[in-house]
C-alpha positions as CSV (number, residue, x, y, z in Angstrom):
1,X,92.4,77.5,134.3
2,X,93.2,73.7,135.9
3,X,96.2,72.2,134.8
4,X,95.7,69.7,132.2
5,X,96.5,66.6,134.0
6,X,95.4,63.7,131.9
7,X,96.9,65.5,128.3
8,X,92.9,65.9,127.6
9,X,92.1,69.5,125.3
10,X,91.3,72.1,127.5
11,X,87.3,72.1,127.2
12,X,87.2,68.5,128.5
13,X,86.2,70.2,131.9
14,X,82.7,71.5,129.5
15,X,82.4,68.1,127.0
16,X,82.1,65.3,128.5
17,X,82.5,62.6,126.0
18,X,85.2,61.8,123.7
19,X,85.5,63.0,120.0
20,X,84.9,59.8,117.6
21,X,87.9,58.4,116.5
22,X,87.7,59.4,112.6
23,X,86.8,63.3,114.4
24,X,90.2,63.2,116.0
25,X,92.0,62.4,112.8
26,X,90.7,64.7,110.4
27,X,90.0,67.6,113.3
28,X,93.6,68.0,114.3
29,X,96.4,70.0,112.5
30,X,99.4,69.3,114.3
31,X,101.3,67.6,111.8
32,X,100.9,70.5,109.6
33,X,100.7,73.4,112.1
34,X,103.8,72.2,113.7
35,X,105.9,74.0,111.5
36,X,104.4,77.2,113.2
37,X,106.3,76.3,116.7
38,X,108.7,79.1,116.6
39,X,106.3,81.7,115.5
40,X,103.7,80.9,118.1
41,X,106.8,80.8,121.0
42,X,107.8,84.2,119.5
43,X,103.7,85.7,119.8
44,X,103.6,84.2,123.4
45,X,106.8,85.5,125.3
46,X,105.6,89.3,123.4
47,X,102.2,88.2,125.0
48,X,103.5,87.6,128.8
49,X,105.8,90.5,128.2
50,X,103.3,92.4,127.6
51,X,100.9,91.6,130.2
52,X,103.4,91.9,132.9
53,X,104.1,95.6,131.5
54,X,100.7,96.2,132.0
55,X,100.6,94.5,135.5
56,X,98.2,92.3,134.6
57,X,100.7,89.0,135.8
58,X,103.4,89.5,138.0
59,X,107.6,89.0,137.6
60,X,107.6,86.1,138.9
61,X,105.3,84.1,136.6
62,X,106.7,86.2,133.5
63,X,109.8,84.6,134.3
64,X,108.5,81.5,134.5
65,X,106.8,81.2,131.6
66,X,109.3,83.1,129.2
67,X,111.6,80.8,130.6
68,X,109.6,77.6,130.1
69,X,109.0,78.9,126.8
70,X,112.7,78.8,125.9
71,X,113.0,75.3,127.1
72,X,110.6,74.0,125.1
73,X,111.4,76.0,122.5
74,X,115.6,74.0,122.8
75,X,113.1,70.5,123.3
76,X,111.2,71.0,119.4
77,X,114.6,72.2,118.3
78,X,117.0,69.4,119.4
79,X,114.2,66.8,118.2
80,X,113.0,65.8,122.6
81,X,109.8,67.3,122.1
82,X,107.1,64.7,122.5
83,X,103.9,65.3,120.4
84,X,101.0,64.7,121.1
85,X,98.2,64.0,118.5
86,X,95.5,64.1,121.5
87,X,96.2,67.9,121.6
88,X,95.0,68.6,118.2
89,X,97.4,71.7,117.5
90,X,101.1,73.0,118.2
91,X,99.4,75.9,120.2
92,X,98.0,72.9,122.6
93,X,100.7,70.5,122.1
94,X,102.9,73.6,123.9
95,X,101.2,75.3,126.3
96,X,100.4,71.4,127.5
97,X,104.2,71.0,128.5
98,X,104.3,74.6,129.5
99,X,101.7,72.9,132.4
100,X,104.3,70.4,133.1
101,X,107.1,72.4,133.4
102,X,106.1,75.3,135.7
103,X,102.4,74.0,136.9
104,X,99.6,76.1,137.3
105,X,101.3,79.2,136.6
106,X,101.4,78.1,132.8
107,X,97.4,79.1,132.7
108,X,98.3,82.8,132.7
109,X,99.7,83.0,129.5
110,X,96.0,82.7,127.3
111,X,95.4,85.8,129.5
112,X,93.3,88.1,127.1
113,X,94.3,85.7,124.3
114,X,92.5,83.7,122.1
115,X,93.6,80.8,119.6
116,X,91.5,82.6,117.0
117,X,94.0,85.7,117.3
118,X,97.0,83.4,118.0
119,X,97.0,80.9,115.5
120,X,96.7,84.6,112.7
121,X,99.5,85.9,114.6
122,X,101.1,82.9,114.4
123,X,100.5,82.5,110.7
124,X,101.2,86.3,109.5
125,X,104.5,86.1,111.5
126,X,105.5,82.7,109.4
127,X,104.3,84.5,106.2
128,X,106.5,87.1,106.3
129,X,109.0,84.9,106.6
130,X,108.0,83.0,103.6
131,X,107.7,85.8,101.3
132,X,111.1,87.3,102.3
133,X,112.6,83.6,101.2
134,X,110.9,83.7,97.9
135,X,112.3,87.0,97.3
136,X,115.6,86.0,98.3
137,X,115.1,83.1,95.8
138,X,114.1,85.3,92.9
139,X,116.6,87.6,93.4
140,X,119.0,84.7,92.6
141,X,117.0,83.5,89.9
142,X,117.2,87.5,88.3
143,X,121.1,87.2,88.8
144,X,121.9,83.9,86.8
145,X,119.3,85.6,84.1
146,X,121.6,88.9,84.0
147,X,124.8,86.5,83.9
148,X,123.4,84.5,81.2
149,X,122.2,87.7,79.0
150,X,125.6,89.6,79.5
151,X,127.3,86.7,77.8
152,X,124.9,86.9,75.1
153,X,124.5,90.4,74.2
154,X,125.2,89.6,70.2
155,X,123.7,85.8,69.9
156,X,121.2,86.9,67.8
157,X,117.8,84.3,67.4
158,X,114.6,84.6,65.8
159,X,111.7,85.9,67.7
160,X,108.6,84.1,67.7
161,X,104.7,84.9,67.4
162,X,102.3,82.2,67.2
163,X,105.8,80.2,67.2
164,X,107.0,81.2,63.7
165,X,109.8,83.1,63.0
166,X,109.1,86.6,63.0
167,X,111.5,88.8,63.6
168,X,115.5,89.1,64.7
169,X,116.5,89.6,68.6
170,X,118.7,89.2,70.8
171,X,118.8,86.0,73.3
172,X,119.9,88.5,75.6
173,X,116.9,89.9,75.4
174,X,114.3,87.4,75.1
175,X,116.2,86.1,78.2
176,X,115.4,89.6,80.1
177,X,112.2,89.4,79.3
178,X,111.7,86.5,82.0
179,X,113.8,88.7,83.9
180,X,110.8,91.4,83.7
181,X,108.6,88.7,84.8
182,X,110.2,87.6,87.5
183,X,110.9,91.1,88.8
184,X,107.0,91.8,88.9
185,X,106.8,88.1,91.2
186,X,109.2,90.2,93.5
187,X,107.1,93.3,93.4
188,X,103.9,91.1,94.1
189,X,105.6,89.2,97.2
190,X,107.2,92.8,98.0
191,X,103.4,94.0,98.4
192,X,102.3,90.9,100.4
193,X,104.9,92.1,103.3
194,X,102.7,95.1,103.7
195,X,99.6,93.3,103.4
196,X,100.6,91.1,106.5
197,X,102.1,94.4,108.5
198,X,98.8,94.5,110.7
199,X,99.2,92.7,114.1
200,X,96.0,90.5,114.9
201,X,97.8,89.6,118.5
202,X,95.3,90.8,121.4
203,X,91.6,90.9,119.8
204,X,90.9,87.3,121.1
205,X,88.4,85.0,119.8
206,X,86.4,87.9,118.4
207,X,85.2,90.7,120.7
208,X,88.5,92.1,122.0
209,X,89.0,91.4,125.5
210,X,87.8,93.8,128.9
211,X,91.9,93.2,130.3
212,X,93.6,96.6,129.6
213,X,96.3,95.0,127.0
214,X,98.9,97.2,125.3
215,X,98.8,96.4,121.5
216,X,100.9,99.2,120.4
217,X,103.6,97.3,122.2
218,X,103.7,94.1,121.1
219,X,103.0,95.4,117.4
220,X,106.4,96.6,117.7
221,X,107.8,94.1,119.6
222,X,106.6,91.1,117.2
223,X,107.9,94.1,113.7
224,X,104.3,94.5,112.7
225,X,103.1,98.5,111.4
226,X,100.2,98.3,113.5
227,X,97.4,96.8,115.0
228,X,94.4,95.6,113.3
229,X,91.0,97.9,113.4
230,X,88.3,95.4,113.5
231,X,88.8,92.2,116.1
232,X,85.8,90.4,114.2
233,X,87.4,91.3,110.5
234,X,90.6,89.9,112.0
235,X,90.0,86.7,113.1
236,X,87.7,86.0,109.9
237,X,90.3,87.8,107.6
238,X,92.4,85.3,105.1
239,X,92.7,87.9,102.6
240,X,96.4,88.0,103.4
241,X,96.4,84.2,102.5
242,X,94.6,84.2,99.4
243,X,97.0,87.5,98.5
244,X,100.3,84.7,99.1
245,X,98.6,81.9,97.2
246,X,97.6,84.7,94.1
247,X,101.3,85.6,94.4
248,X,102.6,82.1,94.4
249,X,100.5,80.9,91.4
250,X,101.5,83.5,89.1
251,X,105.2,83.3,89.3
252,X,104.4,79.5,88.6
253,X,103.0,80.3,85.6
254,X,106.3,82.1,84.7
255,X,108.3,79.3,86.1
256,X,105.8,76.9,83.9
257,X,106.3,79.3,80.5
258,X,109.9,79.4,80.4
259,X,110.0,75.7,81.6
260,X,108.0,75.3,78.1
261,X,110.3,77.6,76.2
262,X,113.1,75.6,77.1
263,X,111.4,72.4,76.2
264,X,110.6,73.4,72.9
265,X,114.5,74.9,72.1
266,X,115.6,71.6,73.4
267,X,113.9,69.7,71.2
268,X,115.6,67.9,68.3
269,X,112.9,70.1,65.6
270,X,114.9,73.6,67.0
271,X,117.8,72.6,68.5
272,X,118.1,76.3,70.0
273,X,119.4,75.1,73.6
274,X,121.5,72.3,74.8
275,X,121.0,71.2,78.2
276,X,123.6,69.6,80.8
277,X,123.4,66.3,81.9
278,X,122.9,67.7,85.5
279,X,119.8,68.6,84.4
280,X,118.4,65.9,82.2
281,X,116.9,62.2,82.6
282,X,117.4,58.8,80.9
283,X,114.7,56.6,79.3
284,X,114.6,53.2,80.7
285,X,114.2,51.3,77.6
286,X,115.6,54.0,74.5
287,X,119.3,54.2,75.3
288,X,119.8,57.3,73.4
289,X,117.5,59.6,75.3
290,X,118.3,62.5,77.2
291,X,114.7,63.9,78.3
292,X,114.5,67.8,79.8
293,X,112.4,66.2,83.5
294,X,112.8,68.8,85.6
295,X,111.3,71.2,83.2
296,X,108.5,69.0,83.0
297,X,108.2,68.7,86.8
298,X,108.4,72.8,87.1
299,X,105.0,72.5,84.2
300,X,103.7,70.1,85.9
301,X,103.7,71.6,89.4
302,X,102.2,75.0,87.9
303,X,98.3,73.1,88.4
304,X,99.3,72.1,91.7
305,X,99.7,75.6,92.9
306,X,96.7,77.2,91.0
307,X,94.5,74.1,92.9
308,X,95.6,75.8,96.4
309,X,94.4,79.2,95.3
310,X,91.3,77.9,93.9
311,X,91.1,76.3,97.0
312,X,91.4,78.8,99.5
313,X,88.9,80.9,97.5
314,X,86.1,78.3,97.3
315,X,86.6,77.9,101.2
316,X,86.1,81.8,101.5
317,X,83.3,82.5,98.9
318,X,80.4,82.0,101.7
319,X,82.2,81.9,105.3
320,X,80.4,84.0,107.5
321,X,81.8,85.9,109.8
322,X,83.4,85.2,112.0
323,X,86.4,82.2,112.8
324,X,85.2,78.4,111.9
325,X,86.8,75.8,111.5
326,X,87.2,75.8,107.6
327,X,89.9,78.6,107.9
328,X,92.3,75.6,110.1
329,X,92.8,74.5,105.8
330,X,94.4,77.6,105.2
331,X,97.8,76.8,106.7
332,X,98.0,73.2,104.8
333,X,97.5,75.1,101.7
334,X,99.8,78.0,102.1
335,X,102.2,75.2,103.4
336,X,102.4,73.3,100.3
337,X,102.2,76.0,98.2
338,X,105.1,77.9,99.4
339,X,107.5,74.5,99.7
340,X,106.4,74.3,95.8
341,X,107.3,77.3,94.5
342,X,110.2,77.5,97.0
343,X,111.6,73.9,95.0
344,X,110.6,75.2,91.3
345,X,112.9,78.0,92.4
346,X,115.8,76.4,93.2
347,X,115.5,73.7,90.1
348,X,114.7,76.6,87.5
349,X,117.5,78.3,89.3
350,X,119.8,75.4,88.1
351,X,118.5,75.2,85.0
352,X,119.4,79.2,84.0
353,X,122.6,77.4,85.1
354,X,123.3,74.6,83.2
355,X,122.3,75.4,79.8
356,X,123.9,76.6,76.6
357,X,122.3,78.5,73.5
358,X,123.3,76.5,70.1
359,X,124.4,79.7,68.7
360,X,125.1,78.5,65.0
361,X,121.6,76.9,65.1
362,X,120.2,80.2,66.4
363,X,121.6,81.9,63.3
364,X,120.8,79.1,60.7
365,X,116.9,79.0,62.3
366,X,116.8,82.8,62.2
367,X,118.2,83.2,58.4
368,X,115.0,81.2,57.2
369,X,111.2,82.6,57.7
370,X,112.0,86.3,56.0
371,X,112.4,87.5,59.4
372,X,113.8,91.3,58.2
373,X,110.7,91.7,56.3
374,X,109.5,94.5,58.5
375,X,113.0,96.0,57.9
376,X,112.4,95.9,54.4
377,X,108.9,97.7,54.7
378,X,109.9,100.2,57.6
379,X,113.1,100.8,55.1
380,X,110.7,101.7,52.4
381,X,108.6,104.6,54.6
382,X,111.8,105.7,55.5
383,X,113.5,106.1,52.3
384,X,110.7,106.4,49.9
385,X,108.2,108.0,51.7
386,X,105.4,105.8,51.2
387,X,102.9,105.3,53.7
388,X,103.1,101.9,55.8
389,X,100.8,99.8,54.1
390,X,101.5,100.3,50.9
391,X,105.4,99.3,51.8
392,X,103.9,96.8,53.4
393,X,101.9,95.2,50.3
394,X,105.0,95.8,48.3
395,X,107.1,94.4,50.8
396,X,104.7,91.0,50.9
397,X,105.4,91.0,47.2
398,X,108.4,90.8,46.9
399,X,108.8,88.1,49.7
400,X,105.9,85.8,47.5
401,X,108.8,85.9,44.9
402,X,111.3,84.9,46.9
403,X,109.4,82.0,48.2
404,X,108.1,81.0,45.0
405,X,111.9,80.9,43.6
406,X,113.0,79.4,47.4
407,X,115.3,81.8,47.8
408,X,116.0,84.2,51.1
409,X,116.0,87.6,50.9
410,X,119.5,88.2,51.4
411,X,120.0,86.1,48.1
412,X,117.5,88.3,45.5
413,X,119.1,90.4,43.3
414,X,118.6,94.0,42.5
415,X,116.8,93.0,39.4
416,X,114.6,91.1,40.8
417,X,113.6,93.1,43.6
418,X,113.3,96.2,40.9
419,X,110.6,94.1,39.0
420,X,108.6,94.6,41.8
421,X,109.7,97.9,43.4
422,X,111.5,99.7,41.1
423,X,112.0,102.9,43.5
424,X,114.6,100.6,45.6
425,X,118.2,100.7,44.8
426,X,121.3,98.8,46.0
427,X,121.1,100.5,49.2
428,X,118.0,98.3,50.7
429,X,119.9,95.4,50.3
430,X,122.0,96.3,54.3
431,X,118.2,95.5,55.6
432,X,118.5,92.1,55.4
433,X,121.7,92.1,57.8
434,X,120.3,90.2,61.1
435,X,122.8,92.0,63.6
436,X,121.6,95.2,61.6
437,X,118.1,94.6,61.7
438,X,118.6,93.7,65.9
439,X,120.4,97.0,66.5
440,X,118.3,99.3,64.5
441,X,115.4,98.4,66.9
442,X,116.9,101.4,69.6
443,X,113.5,102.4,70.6
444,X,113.3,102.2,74.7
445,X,113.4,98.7,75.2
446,X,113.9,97.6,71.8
447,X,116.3,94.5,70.8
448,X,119.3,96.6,69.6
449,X,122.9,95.5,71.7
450,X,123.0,99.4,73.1
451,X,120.1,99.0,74.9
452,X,120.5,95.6,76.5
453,X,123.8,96.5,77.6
454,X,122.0,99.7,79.7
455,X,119.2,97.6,81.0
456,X,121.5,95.0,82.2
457,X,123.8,98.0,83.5
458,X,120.9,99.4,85.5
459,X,119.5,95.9,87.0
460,X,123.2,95.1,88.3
461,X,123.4,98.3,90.0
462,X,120.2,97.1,91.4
């Protein structure tokens, strides 16, 4: 390998003329692939370690390297790196100044290595990374959630299907329902650590290589499980990326439902929530406003992050095997994906902070709908006997009264409920208690205060 003099790529030597102008733009990566510096410095001091182990390069150019390595490694760091777009990549970009450091013996280090296998390694080594950062960020998320739903064990709200009032619960526990949601995004991110725990380092650009390379050793040295099977799978595979992007879209969509959620309770028709003014905007010409933005951004966002999946899947559908140059997209996308979701995190993680449920509100909202209409039917199997849906047509009775003479349930009488049923006595009238109707729901995980209380008890011991 000559040293690269003239800051040319490294197949000048084999193509002779210059790349158009409009090539060199849209062919390089290194403004996005930059990003990967650390990662690919890590991958190539394993490498050189590796290949002096197996005496394939002596100590003193593994010194040399590793050591110019380091110091280019303190250069990107401390903002004295020089890029150079001519280079196309960060993989170029530093083994280019690895050449003007230490000279000649900088050639040594793509040794049995190929960009096809580095730029993966490079990649899985940064995605591990990322997913152990949006787990750290969920985790915070899941704690402001349990903070939020121990304070409001008994503020009790109406639950909504088709977004009527349907039937009493606990915010506590419509707030841990997000918190279920949120623990399955962990699970899924969880998963992709193990789906990334194959190290592609050392099957070059798609063959393997005839050098008698250790892989064992730097699959522990760079904390992957094992090596991959299959060199041409591995420089081809992105299911690893598409598995992050999957993972990324659907916590979006439970960053872009309760985002919605909160919306709606914030708006002047329910009144449920009140925002803080950290977390609100202005309107430049109605003086009055206070509008809920950053919920709107984390809705927003959610399409942004389902076009990046959708993306890397159309770029997949009919790539043969093995590397091309469509796969250099896959980086941008996980890239802007991950800083996404990584930003909805931290704003929705705000949000479960500065907000406050309208508890009177909750109550007055919930008292209206006949939301303990199921009590009253399950009340009536119970007590009388009857099958279900005959307690259920008597039950749908006696609420047509009470709408027709616009009164609530609580507020019949026993008269008038005897007109219709007259097998009922005073007894049914405890049904139509809301904190009643919440705690008798003690099925595993039902609504009632005893069971929030152990579910929130068992995720803090988490």
């Amino acid at each position: 390998m000559r040293k690269n003099k003239n800051n040319l790529p490294i197949w000048n030597t084999r193509i002779k003329k210059n790349s158009t102008n409009l090539f060199k733009k849209i062919g390089g990566s290194l403004s996005i692939d930059k990003r990967l510096y650390k990662e690919d410095i890590e991958a190539s001091t394993v490498h050189v370690e590796m290949l002096f182990k197996q005496k394939i390069i002596n100590f003193k150019i593994k010194s040399k390297i590793i050591w110019g390595l380091n110091r280019i490694k303190n250069e990107i760091v401390k903002k004295k790196f020089i890029f150079n777009d001519k280079l196309e990549d960060i993989h170029m970009n530093i083994e280019s100044r690895l050449f003007e450091l230490i000279g000649e013996d900088a050639g040594h280090i793509h040794t049995a290595r190929s960009r096809n296998d580095q730029v993966v390694t490079d990649f899985k080594i940064w995605l591990r990374k990322a997913n152990k950062e949006i787990i750290k960020n969920i985790d915070s998320i899941n704690k402001n959630i349990l903070k939020k739903a121990e304070k409001n064990i008994q503020t009790i709200m109406p639950g909504f299907t088709h977004l009527k009032n349907a039937q009493p619960v606990s915010f506590s526990h419509y707030l841990m329902a997000y918190l279920e949601m949120f623990n399955r995004d962990k699970k899924r991110f969880e998963n992709n650590l193990d789906s990334i725990n194959e190290n592609p380092l050392g099957v070059a650009a798609l063959t393997g290589t005839s050098f008698k390379i250790d892989r064992f050793y730097t699959t522990k040295r760079l904390g992957f499980k094992k090596p991959t099977r299959n060199s041409i799978d591995t420089v081809s595979d992105r299911d690893f990326v598409i598995d992050f992007l999957y993972s990324c879209s659907v916590c979006a969509v439970h960053i872009s439902r309760i985002a919605e959620e909160f919306i709606i309770w914030n708006s002047d028709a329910f009144k449920l929530i009140t925002l803080n003014d950290k977390i609100v905007t202005g309107s430049s010409i109605m003086p009055q406003k206070k509008n809920p933005d950053p919920l709107e951004y984390l809705r927003g966002k959610t399409g942004f992050v389902f076009g990046n999946l959708f993306s890397m899947l159309t770029t997949l559908k009919g790539l043969p095997l093995s590397y091309f140059k469509d796969l250099q997209d896959d980086k941008e996308i996980v890239f802007t994906s991950f800083d996404q979701l990584k930003n909805s995190l931290i704003i929705l993680n705000d949000v479960f902070k500065n907000f406050s449920p309208n508890k009177k509100r909750m109550i007055e909202l919930a008292e209206s709908g006949y939301i303990t209409a199921t009590d009253l039917a399950d009340y009536m199997v119970r007590e009388l006997n009857y099958p279900f849906r005959k307690a259920y047509l008597q039950t749908a009775k006696i609420i047509n009264y009470a709408e027709k003479n616009k009164k609530k349930l609580s507020e019949l009488s026993m008269k008038e409920i005897n007109k219709i049923e007259q097998e009922l006595t005073s007894d049914v009238l405890k049904v139509f208690d809301l904190k009643r109707s919440v705690n008798s729901k003690v099925s595993y995980g039902g609504t009632s205060f005893e069971n929030i209380k152990k579910m929130i008890l068992s995720y803090k011991r988490k």
